[in-house]
C-alpha positions as CSV (number, residue, x, y, z in Angstrom):
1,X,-14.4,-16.7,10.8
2,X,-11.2,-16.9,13.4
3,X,-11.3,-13.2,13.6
4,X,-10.5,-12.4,9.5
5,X,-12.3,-9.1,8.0
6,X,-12.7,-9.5,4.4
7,X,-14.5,-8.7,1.7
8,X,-16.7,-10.5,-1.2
9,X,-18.5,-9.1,-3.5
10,X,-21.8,-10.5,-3.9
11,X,-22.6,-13.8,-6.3
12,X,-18.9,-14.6,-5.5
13,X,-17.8,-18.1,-4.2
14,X,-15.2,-19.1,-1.6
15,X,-14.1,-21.9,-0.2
16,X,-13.7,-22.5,3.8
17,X,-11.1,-25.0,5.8
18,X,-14.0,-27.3,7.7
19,X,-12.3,-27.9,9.8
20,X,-11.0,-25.1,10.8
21,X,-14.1,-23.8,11.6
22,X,-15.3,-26.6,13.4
23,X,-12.3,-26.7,15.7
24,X,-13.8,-22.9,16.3
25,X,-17.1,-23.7,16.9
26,X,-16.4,-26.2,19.2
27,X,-14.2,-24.4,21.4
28,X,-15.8,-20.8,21.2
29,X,-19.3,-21.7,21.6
30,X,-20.4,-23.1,24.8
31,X,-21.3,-26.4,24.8
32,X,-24.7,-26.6,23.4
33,X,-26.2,-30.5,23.0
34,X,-29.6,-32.1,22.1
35,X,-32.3,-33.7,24.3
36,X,-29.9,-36.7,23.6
37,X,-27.0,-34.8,25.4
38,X,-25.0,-34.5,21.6
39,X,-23.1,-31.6,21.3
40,X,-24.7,-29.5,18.3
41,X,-22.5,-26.6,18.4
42,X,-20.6,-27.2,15.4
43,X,-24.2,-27.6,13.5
44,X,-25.4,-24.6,14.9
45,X,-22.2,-22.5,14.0
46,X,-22.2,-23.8,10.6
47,X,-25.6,-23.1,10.1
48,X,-25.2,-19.2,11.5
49,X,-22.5,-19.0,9.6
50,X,-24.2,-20.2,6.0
51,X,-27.0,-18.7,6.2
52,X,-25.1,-15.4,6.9
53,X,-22.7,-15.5,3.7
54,X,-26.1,-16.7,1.5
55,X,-28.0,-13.7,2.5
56,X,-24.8,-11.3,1.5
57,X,-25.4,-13.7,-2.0
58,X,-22.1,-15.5,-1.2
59,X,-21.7,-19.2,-1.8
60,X,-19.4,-21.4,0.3
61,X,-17.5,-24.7,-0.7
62,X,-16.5,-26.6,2.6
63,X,-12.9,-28.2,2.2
64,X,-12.5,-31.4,4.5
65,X,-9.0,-32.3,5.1
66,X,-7.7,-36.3,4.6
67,X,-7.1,-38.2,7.7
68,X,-3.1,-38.2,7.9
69,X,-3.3,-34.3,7.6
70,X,-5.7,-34.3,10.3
71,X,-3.3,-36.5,12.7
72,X,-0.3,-34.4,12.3
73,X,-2.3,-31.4,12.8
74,X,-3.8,-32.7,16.2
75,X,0.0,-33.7,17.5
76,X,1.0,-30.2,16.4
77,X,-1.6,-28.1,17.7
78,X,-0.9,-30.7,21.4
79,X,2.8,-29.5,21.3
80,X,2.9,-26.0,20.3
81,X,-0.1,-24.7,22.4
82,X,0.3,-27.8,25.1
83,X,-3.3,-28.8,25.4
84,X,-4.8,-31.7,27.3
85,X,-5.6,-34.8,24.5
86,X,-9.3,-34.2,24.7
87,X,-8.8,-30.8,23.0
88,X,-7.1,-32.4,20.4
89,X,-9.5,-35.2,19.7
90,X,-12.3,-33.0,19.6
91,X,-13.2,-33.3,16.2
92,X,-15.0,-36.8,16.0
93,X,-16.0,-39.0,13.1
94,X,-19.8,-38.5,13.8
95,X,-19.3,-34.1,13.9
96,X,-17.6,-34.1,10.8
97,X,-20.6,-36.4,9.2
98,X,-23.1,-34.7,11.0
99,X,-21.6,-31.5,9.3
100,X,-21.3,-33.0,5.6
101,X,-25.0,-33.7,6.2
102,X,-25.9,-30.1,7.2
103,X,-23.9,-28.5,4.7
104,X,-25.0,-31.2,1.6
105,X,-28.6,-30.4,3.3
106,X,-28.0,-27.1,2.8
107,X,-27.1,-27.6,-1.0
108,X,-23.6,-26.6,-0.5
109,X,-20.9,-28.5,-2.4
110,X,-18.2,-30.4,0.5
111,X,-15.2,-31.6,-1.1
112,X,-13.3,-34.8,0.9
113,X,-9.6,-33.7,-0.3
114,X,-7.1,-36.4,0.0
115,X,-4.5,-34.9,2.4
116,X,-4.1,-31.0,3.0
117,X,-6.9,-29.2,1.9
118,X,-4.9,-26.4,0.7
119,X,-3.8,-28.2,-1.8
């Protein structure tokens, strides 16, 4: 998880930035895609990745960040690091519901905050 070493005792529960981690899957994993051509890699990280806390009997809650949040996010992360617009725009509609899916699927809760998930 973007390089952080922690630890959690077992039977604990955390909560994860979604998107966050999808922004890492996406760009650390190479392009993987379905018969379709779709890119899975953000299902197939998230799955690794859940299945991995479960067995060390940790729970995750996914935090989805509101829309305006996400906009000033993308124009931010364009300046400071100057990446091309597709990097920014990475994150579609359909990966983020195909992710509430997996995770839901999973029988993980996914909370939809308003703004900043932080908050």
């Amino acid at each position: 998880m973007r390089g952080v070493f922690f630890i959690i005792k077992k039977g604990k529960k955390i909560t994860i930035d979604a998107y966050g981690d999808l922004y890492e899957f996406l760009t650390t994993l190479p392009e993987l895609t379905d018969r379709k051509g779709r890119i899975t890699s953000h299902l197939i990280g998230l799955f690794y990745q859940v299945t991995h806390f479960m067995t060390l009997g940790i729970k995750p809650c996914y935090v989805f960040d509101g829309e305006i949040t996400l906009e000033l996010g993308k124009q931010k992360r364009f300046i400071e690091k100057k990446i091309t617009p597709r990097e920014t725009s990475i994150i579609t509609p359909e990966i983020v519901q195909e992710s509430k899916e997996l995770l839901e699927g999973l029988g993980l809760p996914v909370i939809q905050a308003p703004s900043e998930g932080e908050a």
